[in-house]
C-alpha positions in Angstrom: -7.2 -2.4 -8.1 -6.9 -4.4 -5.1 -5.6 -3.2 -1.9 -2.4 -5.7 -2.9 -1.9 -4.6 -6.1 -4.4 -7.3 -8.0 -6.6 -6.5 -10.6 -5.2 -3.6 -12.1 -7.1 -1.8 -15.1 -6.6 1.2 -17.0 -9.5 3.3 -16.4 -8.7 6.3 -19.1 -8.6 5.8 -23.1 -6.1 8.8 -23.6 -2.5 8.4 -25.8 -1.1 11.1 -23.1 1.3 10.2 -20.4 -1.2 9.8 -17.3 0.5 8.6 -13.4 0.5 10.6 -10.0 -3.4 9.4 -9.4 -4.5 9.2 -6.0 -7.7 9.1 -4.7 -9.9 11.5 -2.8 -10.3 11.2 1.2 -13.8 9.8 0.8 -13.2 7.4 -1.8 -15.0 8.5 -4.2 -12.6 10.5 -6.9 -9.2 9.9 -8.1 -7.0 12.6 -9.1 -4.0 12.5 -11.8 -2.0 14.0 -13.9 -2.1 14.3 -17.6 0.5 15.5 -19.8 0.1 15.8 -23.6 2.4 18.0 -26.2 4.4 19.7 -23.4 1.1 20.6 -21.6 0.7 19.1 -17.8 -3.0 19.5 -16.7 -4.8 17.7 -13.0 -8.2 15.9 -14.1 -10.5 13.8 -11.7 -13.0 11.4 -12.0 -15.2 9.2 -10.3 -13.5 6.2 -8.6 -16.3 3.9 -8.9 -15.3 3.1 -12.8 
Protein backbone atom coordinates (compact mmCIF):
# COMPACT_ATOMS: atom_id res chain seq x y z
CA UNK A 1 0.00 0.00 0.00
CA UNK A 2 1.02 3.44 -0.73
CA UNK A 3 1.75 5.94 1.83
CA UNK A 4 -1.78 7.58 0.43
CA UNK A 5 -3.77 4.74 0.54
CA UNK A 6 -3.06 3.41 -3.27
CA UNK A 7 -2.40 0.11 -4.24
CA UNK A 8 -3.88 -1.86 -1.66
CA UNK A 9 -3.58 -5.85 -1.64
CA UNK A 10 -4.48 -8.51 0.55
CA UNK A 11 -1.40 -10.09 1.53
CA UNK A 12 -3.06 -13.27 3.66
CA UNK A 13 -5.20 -16.20 1.93
CA UNK A 14 -7.14 -16.97 5.32
CA UNK A 15 -11.40 -17.04 5.61
CA UNK A 16 -10.79 -15.57 9.29
CA UNK A 17 -11.55 -12.04 10.14
CA UNK A 18 -7.87 -10.34 9.90
CA UNK A 19 -7.44 -6.06 10.74
CA UNK A 20 -5.50 -4.23 13.56
CA UNK A 21 -2.02 -4.78 11.31
CA UNK A 22 0.61 -2.41 11.88
CA UNK A 23 3.95 -2.63 10.98
CA UNK A 24 7.17 -3.08 12.99
CA UNK A 25 9.53 0.03 13.77
CA UNK A 26 12.02 -1.06 11.22
CA UNK A 27 9.81 -1.79 8.49
CA UNK A 28 10.34 -4.93 8.10
CA UNK A 29 7.23 -7.01 9.82
CA UNK A 30 3.64 -6.27 10.09
CA UNK A 31 1.64 -7.47 12.92
CA UNK A 32 -2.34 -8.35 13.04
CA UNK A 33 -4.82 -9.92 14.44
CA UNK A 34 -6.60 -13.02 13.45
CA UNK A 35 -9.73 -14.24 14.71
CA UNK A 36 -11.33 -17.57 13.69
CA UNK A 37 -14.24 -19.67 15.64
CA UNK A 38 -14.23 -17.44 18.68
CA UNK A 39 -10.39 -17.77 18.92
CA UNK A 40 -8.30 -14.17 18.68
CA UNK A 41 -4.54 -15.03 18.04
CA UNK A 42 -1.44 -11.96 16.99
CA UNK A 43 0.58 -13.44 13.87
CA UNK A 44 3.48 -11.47 11.97
CA UNK A 45 5.02 -11.57 8.84
CA UNK A 46 7.42 -10.18 6.69
CA UNK A 47 6.40 -6.82 5.22
CA UNK A 48 8.25 -7.09 2.06
CA UNK A 49 5.31 -9.49 0.48
Amino acid sequence: MQAEGSDVRRLTRAPAKEDHGTRSPDGKRIAYQHEHQGNTDVYAMNGDK
